[in-house]
C-alpha positions in Angstrom: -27.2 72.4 11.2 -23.6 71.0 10.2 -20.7 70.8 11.9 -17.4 72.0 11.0 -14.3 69.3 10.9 -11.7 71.5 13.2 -9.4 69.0 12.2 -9.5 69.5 8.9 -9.1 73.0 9.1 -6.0 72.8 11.4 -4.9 69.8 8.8 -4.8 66.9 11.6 -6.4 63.6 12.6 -8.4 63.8 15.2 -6.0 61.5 17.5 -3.8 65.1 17.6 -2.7 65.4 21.0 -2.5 69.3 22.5 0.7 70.3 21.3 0.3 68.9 17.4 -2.5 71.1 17.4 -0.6 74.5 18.9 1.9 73.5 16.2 -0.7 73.1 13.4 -2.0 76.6 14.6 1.1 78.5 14.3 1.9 76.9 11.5 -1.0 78.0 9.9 -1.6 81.6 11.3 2.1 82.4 9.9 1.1 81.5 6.4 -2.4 83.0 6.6 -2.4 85.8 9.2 -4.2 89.1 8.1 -0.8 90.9 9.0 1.1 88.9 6.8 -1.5 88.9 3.9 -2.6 92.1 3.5 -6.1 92.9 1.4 -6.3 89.0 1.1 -9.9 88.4 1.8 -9.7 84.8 1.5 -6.7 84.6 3.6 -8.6 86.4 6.2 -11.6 83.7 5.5 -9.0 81.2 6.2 -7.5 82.5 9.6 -11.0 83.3 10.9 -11.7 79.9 10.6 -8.1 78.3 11.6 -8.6 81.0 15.0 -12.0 79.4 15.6 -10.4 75.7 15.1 -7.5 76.4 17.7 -9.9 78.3 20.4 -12.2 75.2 20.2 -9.6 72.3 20.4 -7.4 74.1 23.1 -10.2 74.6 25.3 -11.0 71.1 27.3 -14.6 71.8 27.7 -15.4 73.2 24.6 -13.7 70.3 23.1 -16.0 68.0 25.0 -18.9 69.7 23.4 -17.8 69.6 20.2 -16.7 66.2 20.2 -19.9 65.2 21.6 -21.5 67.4 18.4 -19.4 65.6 16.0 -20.2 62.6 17.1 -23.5 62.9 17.0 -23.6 64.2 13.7 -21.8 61.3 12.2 -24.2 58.7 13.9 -27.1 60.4 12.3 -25.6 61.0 8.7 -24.7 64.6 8.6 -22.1 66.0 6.6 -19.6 68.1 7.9 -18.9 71.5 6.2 -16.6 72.9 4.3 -13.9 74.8 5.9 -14.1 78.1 4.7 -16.8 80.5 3.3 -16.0 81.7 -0.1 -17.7 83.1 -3.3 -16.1 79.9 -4.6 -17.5 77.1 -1.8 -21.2 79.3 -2.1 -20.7 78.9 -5.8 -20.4 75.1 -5.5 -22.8 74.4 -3.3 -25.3 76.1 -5.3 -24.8 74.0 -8.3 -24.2 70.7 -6.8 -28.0 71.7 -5.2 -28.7 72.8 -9.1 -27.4 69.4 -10.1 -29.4 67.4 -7.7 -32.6 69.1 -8.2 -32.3 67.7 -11.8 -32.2 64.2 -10.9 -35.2 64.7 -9.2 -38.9 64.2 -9.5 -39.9 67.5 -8.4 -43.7 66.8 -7.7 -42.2 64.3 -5.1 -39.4 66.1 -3.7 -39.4 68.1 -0.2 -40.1 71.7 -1.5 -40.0 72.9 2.3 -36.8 70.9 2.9 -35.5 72.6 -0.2 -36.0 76.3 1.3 -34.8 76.0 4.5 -31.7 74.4 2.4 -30.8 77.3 0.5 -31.8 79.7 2.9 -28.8 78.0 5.2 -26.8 78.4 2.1 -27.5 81.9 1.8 -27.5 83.0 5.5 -27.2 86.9 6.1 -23.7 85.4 7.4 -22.4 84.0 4.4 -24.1 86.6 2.2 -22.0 89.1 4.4 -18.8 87.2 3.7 -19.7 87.4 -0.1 -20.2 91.2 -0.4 -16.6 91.5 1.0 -15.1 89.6 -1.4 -16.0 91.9 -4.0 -16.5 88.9 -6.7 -19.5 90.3 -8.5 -19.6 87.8 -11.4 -19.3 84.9 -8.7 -22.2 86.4 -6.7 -24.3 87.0 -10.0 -24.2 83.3 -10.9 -24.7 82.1 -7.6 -28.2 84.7 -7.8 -28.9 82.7 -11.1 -28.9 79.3 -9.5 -30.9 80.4 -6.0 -33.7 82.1 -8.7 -33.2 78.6 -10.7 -34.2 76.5 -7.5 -36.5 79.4 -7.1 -39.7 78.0 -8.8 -39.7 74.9 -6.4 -39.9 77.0 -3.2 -43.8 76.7 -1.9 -45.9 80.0 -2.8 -46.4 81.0 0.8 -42.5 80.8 1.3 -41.4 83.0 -1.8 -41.4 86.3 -1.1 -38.9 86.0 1.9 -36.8 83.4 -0.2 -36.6 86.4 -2.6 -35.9 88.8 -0.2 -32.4 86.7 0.5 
């Protein structure tokens, strides 16, 4: 599983001290609060994950933890994710997977690895956050690339990868 980067969501290094980061989060909840932004799904994206930032980095032993998390990510290699779930960030992570996949020998590759990939990618979160975007042409060609990466998924595997 990634990590998210709470400081790049709240836009600081992570040397902030306490009170850059209760600036950062008013800062930000002004320009992206639901209140202010009305019918704004991606606004609403946005301050979901800004909230999430602020409760974890203002709360000393959640903090802790996810330091700990993020450190232990970085030693191993992971990459952090992207702040915010969008039609557009699905979209792109979709084809830069479509993009790898054809720079690969796909008799060698790690089929299984693959799956559980996309299937992160296309939680029954994220797909929940796509359907209230209402982005039907963004959703269609993010289909088009799961059903591309689709004939690499192991046989036994396939008809739950469809049902995503």
């Amino acid at each position: 599983m990634d990590i998210k980067d709470y400081y790049t969501i709240l836009e600081l290094p992570p040397s902030a001290s306490f009170d850059e980061i209760k600036k950062s989060y008013r800062r930000l909840a002004h320009i992206y609060h639901p209140d202010k932004k009305t019918d704004d799904p991606y606004a609403a994206a946005r301050f979901t994950e800004i909230k999430e930032a602020y409760e974890v980095l203002t709360n000393p032993h959640k903090k802790d933890l996810y330091l700990q998390q993020r450190w232990y990510a970085q030693s191993i290699g992971r990459k952090r994710t992207e702040v915010i779930v969008t039609p557009e960030t699905l979209l792109k992570r979709m084809l830069e997977l479509d993009r790898y996949i054809n720079t690969l020998d796909t008799h060698r590759m790690d089929k299984e690895g693959l799956y559980h990939y996309v299937l992160h990618i296309l939680s029954i979160e994220n797909i929940e956050k796509l359907n209230s975007f209402h982005e039907p042409d963004i959703n269609r060609e993010i289909i088009r690339c799961a059903l591309k990466c689709g004939h690499l998924i192991p046989f036994t595997d396939l008809e739950n990868y469809i049902d995503r």
